[in-house]
C-alpha positions as CSV (number, residue, x, y, z in Angstrom):
1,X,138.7,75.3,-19.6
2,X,135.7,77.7,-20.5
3,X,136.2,80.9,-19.3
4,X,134.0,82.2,-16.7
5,X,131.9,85.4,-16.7
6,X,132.6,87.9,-13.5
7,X,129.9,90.4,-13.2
8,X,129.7,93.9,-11.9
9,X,127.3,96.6,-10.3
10,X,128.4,100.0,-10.4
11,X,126.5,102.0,-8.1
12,X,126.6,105.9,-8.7
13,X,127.5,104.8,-12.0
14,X,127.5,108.3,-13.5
15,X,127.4,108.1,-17.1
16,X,129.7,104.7,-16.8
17,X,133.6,105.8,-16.3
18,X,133.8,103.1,-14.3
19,X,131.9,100.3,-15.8
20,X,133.8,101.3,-19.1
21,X,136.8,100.5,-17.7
22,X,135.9,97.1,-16.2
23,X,134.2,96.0,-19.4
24,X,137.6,96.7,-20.9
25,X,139.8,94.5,-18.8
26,X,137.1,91.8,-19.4
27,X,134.1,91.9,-17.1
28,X,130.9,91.9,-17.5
29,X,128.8,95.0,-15.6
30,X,125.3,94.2,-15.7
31,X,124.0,96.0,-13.3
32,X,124.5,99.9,-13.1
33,X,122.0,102.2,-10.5
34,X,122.5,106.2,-11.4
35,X,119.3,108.8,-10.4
36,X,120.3,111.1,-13.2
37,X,117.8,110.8,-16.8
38,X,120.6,111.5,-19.1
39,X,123.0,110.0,-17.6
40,X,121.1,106.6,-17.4
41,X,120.2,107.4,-21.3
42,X,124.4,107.4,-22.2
43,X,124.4,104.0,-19.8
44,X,122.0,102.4,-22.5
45,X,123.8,103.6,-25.2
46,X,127.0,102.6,-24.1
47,X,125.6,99.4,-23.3
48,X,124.2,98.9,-27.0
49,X,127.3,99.3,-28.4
50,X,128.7,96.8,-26.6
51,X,125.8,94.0,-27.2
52,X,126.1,94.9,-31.1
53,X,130.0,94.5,-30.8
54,X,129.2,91.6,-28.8
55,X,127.0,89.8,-31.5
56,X,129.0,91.6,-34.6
57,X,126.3,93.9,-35.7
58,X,128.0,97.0,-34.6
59,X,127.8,98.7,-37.9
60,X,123.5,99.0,-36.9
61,X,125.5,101.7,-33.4
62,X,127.2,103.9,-36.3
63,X,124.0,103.8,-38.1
64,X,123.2,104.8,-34.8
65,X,125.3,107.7,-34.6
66,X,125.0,109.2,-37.6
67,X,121.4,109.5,-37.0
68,X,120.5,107.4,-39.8
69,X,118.5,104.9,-37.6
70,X,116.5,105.5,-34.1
71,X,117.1,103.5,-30.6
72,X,113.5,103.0,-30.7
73,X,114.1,100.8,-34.0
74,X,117.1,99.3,-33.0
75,X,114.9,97.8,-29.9
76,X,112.1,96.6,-31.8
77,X,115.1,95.1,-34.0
78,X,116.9,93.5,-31.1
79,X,114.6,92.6,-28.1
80,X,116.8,90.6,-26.4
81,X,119.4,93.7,-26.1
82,X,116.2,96.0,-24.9
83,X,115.7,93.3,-22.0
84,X,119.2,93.3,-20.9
85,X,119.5,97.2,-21.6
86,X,116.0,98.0,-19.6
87,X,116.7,95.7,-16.7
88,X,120.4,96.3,-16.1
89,X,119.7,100.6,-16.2
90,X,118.6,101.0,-13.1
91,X,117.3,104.7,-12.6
92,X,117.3,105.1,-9.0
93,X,118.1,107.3,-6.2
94,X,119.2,106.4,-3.3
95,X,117.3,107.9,0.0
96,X,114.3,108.1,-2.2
97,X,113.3,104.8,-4.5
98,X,112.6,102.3,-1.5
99,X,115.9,100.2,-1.2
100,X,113.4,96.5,-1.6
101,X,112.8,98.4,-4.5
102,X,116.3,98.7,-5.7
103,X,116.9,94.9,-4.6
104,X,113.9,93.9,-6.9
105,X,115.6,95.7,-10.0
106,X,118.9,93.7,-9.2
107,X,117.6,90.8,-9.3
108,X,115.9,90.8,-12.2
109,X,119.2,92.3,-13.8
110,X,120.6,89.1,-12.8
111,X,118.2,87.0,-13.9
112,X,118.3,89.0,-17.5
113,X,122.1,87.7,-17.7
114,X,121.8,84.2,-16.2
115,X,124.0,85.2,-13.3
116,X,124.0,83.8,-9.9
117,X,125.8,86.5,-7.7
118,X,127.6,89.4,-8.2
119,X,131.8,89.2,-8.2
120,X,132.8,92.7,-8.0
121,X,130.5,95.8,-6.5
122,X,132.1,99.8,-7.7
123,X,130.8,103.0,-7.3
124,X,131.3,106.0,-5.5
125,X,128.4,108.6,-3.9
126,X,128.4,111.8,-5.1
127,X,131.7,114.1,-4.7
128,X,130.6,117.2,-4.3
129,X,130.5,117.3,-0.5
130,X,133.7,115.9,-0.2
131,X,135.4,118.3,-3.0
132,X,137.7,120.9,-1.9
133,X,136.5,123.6,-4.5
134,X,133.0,123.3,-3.0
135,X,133.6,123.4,0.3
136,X,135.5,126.3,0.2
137,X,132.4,128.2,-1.5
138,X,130.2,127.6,0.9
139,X,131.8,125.6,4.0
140,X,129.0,125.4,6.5
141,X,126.3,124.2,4.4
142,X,128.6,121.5,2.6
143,X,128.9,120.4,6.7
144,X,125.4,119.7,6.9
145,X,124.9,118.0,3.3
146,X,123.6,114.8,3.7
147,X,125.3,113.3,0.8
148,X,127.9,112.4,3.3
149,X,126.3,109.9,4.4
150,X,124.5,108.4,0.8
151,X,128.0,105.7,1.2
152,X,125.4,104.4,3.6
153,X,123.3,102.6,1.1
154,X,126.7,101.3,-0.3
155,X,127.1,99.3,2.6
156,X,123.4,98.2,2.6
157,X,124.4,96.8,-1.1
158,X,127.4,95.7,0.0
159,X,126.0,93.4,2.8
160,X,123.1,92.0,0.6
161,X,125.4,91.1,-2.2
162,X,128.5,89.8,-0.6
163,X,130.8,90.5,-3.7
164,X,134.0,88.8,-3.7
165,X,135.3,92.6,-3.9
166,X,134.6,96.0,-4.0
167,X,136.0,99.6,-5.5
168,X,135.0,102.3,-3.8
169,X,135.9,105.6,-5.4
170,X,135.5,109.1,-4.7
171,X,137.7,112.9,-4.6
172,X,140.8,113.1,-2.4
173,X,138.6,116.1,-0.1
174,X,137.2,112.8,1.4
175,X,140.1,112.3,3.7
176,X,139.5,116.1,5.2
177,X,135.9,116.2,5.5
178,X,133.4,116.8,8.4
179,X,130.1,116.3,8.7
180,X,127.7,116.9,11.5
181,X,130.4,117.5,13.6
182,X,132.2,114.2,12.9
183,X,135.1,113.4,10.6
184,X,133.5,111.7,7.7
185,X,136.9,109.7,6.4
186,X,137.4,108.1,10.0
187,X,133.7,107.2,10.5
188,X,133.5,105.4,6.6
189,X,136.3,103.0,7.6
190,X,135.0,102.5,10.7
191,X,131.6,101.3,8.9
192,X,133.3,99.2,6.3
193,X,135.6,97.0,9.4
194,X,131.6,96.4,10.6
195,X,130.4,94.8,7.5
196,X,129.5,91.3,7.6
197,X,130.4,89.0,5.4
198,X,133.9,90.5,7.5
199,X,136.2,92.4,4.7
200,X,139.2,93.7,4.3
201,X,141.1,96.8,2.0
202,X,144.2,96.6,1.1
203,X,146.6,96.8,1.9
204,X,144.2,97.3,5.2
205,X,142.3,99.8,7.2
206,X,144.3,100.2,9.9
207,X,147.7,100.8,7.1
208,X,144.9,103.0,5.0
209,X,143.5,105.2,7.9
210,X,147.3,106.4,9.0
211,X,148.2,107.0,5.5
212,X,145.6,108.2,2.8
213,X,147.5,110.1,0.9
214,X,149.6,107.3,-0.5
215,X,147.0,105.7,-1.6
216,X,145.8,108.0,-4.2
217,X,145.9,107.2,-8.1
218,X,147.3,109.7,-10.4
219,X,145.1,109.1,-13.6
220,X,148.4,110.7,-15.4
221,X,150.2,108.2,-14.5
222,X,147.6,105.5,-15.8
223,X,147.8,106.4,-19.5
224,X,145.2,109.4,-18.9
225,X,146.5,112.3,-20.3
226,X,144.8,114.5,-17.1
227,X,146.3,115.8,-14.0
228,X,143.2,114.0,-11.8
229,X,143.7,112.3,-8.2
230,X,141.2,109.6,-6.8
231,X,140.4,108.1,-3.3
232,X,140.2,104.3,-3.9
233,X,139.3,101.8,-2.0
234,X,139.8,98.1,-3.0
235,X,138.3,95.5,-0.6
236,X,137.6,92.2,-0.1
237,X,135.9,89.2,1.3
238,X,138.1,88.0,3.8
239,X,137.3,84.6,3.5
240,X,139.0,84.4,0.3
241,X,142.3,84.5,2.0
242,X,142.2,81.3,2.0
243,X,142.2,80.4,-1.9
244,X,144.4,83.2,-2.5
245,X,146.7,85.1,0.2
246,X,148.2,87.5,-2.7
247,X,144.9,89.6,-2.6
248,X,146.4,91.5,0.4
249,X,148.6,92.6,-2.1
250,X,146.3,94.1,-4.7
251,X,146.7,97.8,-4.2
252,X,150.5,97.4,-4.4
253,X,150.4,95.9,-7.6
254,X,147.8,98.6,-9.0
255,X,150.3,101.0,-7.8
256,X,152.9,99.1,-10.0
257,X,151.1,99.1,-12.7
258,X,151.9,102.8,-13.4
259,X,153.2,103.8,-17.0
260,X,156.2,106.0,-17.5
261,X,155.2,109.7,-16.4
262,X,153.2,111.5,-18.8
263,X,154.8,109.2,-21.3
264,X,153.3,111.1,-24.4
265,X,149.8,111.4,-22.5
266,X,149.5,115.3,-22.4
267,X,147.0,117.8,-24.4
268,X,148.7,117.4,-27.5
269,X,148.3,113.9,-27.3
270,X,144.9,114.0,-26.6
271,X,143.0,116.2,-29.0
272,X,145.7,117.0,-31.4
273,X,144.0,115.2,-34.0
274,X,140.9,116.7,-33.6
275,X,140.2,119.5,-36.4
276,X,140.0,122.7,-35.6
277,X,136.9,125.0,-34.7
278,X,135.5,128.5,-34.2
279,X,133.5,129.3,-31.7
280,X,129.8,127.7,-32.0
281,X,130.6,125.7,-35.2
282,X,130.3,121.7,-34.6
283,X,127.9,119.2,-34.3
284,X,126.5,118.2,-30.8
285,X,125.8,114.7,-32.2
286,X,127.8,113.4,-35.7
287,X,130.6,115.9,-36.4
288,X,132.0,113.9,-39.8
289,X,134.6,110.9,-40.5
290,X,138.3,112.0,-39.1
291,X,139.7,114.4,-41.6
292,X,143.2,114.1,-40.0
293,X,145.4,111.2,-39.3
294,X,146.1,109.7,-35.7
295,X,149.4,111.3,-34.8
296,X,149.9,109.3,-31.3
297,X,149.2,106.1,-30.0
298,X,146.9,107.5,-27.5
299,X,144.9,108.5,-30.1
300,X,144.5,105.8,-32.4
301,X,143.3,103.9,-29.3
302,X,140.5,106.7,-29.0
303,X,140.0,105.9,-32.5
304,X,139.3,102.4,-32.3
305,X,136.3,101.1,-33.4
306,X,135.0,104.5,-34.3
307,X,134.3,106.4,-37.9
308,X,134.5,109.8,-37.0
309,X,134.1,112.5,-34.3
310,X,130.7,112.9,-32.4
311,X,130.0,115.4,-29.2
312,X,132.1,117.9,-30.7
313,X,130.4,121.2,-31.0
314,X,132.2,124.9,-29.8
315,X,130.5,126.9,-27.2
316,X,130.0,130.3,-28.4
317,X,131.5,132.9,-26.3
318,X,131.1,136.6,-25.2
319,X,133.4,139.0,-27.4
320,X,134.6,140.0,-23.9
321,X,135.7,136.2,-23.0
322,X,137.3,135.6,-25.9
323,X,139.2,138.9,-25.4
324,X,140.5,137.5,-22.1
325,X,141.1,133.9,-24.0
326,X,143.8,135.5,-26.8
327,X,145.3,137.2,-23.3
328,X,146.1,134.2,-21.4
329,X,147.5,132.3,-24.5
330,X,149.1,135.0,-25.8
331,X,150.5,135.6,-22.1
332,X,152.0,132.3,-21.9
333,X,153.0,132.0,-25.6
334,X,155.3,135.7,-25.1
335,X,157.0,133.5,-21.8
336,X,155.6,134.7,-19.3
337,X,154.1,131.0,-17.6
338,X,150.4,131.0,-16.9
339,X,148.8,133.9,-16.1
340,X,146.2,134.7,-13.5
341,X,143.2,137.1,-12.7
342,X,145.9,139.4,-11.0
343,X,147.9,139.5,-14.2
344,X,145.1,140.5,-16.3
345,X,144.2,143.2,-13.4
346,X,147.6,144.9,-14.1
347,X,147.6,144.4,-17.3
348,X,144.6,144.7,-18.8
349,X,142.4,145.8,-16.2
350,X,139.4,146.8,-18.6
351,X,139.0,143.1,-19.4
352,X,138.6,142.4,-15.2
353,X,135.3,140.2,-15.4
354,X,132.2,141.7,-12.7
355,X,132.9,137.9,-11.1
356,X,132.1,137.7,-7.5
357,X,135.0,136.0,-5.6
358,X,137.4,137.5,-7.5
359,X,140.3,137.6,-4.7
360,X,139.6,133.8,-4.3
361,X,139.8,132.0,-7.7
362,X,142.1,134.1,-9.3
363,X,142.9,130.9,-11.8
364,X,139.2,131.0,-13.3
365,X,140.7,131.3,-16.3
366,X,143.1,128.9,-17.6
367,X,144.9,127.5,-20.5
368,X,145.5,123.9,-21.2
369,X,149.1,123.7,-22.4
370,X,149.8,121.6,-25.6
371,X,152.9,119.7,-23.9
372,X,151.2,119.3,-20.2
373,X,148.2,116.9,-19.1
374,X,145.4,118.9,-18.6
375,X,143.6,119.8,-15.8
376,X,141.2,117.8,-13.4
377,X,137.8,117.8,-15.8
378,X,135.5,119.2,-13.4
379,X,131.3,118.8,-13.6
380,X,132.1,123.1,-13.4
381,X,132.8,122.3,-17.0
382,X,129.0,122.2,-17.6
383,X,128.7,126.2,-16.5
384,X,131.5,127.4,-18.9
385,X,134.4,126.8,-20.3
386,X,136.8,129.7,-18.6
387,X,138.9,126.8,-17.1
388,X,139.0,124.7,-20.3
389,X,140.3,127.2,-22.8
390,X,141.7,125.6,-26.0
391,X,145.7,126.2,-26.6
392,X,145.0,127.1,-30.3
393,X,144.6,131.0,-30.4
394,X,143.1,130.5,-34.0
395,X,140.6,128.4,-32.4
396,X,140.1,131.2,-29.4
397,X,137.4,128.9,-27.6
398,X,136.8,126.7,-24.5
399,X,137.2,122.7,-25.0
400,X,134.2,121.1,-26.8
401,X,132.6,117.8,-24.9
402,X,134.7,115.3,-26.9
403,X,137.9,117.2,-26.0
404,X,137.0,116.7,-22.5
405,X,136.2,113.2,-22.7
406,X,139.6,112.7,-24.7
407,X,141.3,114.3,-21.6
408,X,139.5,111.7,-19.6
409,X,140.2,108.4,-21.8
410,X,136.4,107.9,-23.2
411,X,136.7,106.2,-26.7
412,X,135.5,108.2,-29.6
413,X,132.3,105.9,-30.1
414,X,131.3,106.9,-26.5
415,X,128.0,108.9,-27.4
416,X,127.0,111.0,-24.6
417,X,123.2,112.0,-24.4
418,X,121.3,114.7,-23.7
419,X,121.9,118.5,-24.1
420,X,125.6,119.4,-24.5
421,X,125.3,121.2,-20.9
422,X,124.0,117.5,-19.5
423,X,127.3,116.1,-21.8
424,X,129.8,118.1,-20.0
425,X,128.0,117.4,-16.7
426,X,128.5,113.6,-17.4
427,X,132.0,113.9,-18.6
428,X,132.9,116.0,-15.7
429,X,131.7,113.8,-12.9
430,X,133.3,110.8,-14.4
431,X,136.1,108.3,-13.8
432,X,138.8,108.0,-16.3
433,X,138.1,104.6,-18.2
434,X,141.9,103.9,-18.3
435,X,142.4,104.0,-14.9
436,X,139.2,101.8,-13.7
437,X,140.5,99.5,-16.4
438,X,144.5,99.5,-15.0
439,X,142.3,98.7,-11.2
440,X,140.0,96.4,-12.8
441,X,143.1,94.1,-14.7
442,X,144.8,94.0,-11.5
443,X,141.6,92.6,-9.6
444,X,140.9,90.5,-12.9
445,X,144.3,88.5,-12.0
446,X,143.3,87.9,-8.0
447,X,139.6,86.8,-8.9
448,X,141.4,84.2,-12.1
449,X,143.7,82.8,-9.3
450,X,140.7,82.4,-7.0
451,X,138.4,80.5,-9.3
452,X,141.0,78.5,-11.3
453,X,143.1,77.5,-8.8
């Protein structure tokens, strides 16, 4: 039997958390709409890798890399990869390219890969008025943000496409948000029951709606070694009920799928392999071949297909923040647990930063531990580092871009454009690849079932 293609659009795609994880479990995205330059440029990259891999010319991507050949040559060398790249990018924002527009740019996508229709549609609108943190900054003018409603033109794709499913993804603040006076969780489900072609989530909206909060992925508990919680929904056509009743069941088995907690996925496990830095030495682009050995198994799957480190460059730092850096390792390393802004107040009050908001983030500064998962990598990341300090206190320095994107399950080859401020950016606002890939095996199985049954 030959094996059939099932093609994605990611919408919102960032710079491609989610389309890295579906390519992994076997699809083939496409299609991917973002507004952002940068971003958009690390989509094209990505996406080169993957047609040289494809074809078995990958050795012309670490040529790449190391900055011994240009993008520009590499396109005038493969022209059928610059079609599929320049049609499938779509740099686009939604609310301001006209949406025919956006339809135009699909379609010719589609017609790039020889597909017919779309199987699977993901993407989630931006976060930030759903997020918790940001609401809390400034609450009344996150109310009246009108990137509430940008799921909108999800729904416009969504009924224009008529994928057999669809992953919607975005922060848990979702659930508690208001906008315009209305509560923005209640009224998205209410305009996904409308769509037509009908579809349903699972396990469905009415079991979703009463309880959210059991429906939130843990990437930790997906192989990432990150504390980070998602809103996910999974929905589908429900005419397909018909070839396959088990889709109902999707969610449940994604939930399943879970791998023993923290099960050797922590800090340690992510960058422990990575050799060690002092603040503002690195390389932004091609750091060098690994010096070390992969201690983990985590690791050597970062490894793979990869000759060496890139997006790995220190921030340099204030003499005064790296004062406060040796006292909140130093704090934990003497037993005392993690230490806040209040500690260091009675402690060492000359090294209180002239923050505003003091009273309210008193965790601005924080360690992550060797032997825990880190914390949630936040787009914040981009602005410093204070939140992102490195446990090495011979290092004394905030987590370089690769270390983040280790924290978040991005291979080593992933090259991320741009600036090293636009890198974190990217990094931050991304899905974990694992756990879009452990979703998009578990939808893999349903769609297999439908089509070969």
């Amino acid at each position: 039997m030959q094996e059939k293609n099932y093609y994605v659009i990611d919408l919102f795609a960032g710079c491609g958390g989610l389309s890295e994880g579906f390519v992994q479990a076997g699809f083939d995205v496409i299609a991917q709409i973002e507004m952002d330059k940068w971003a958009c440029e690390t989509l094209g990259t990505r996406h080169l890798y993957h047609e040289l891999k494809r074809t078995g010319k990958d050795y012309f991507y670490h040529k790449y890399l190391k900055g011994e050949i240009s993008k520009e040559h590499l396109f005038d060398k493969f022209p059928e990869i610059y079609q599929k790249i320049s049609s499938g990018i779509i740099q686009a924002k939604f609310g301001e390219t006209k949406f025919d527009e956006i339809i135009k740019k699909i379609q010719s996508s589609m017609k790039s890969h020889g597909a017919s229709r779309f199987n699977i549609v993901t993407g989630g609108p931006p976060c930030q008025p759903y997020s918790l943190v940001g609401r809390s900054r400034d609450p009344e003018r996150m109310k009246y943000d009108e990137r509430h409603f940008l799921y909108g033109y999800y729904l416009k794709i969504l009924a224009y496409l008529q994928p057999d499913f669809f992953v919607f993804e975005n922060v848990p603040g979702l659930i508690t948000a208001e906008a315009k006076g209305q509560e923005v969780f209640s009224k998205m489900l209410d305009d996904f029951r409308i769509l037509n072609p009908s579809y349903e989530i699972a396990p469905s909206f009415d079991e979703y709606s009463k309880n959210p909060r059991e429906y939130f992925l843990d990437s930790s508990k997906y192989g990432v070694p990150q504390k980070r919680k998602r809103v996910i929904f999974i929905g589908y056509r429900k005419s397909l009920l018909s070839n396959n009743s088990d889709i109902k069941d999707v969610f449940k088995k994604i939930l399943k799928a879970k791998e023993p907690r923290y099960a050797g996925r922590m800090v340690a496990d992510a960058i422990g392999d990575l050799p060690p830095l002092k603040p503002g030495e690195g390389n932004d682009r091609w750091f060098g071949e690994y010096s070390r050995k992969p201690i983990t198994p985590y690791q050597q799957k970062m490894r793979q297909n990869s000759q060496g480190t890139i997006n790995f460059k220190a921030r340099t730092h204030m003499g005064s923040d790296l004062d406060r850096y040796k006292f909140f390792i130093e704090h934990h390393k003497n037993g005392n647990g993690a230490a806040t802004l209040n500690d260091l107040r009675n402690e060492r009050p000359d090294l209180i930063p002239n923050h505003r908001n003091l009273d309210e983030f008193v965790d601005r500064f924080k360690v992550q531990w060797w032997y825990q998962p880190s914390s949630t990598i936040m787009s914040h990341i981009c602005k410093d580092g204070h939140y992102y300090i490195h446990p090495d206190i011979s290092q004394c320095r905030s987590f370089t871009v690769r270390e983040a994107a280790r924290c978040q399950s991005f291979p080593d080859n992933y090259l991320f454009e741009g600036p090293r401020t636009e890198q974190f950016k990217q990094v931050g606002n991304a899905v974990p690849p694992l756990l879009a890939k452990a979703v998009a095996t578990c939808i893999m199985k349903e769609l297999e079932k439908i089509y070969n049954s």
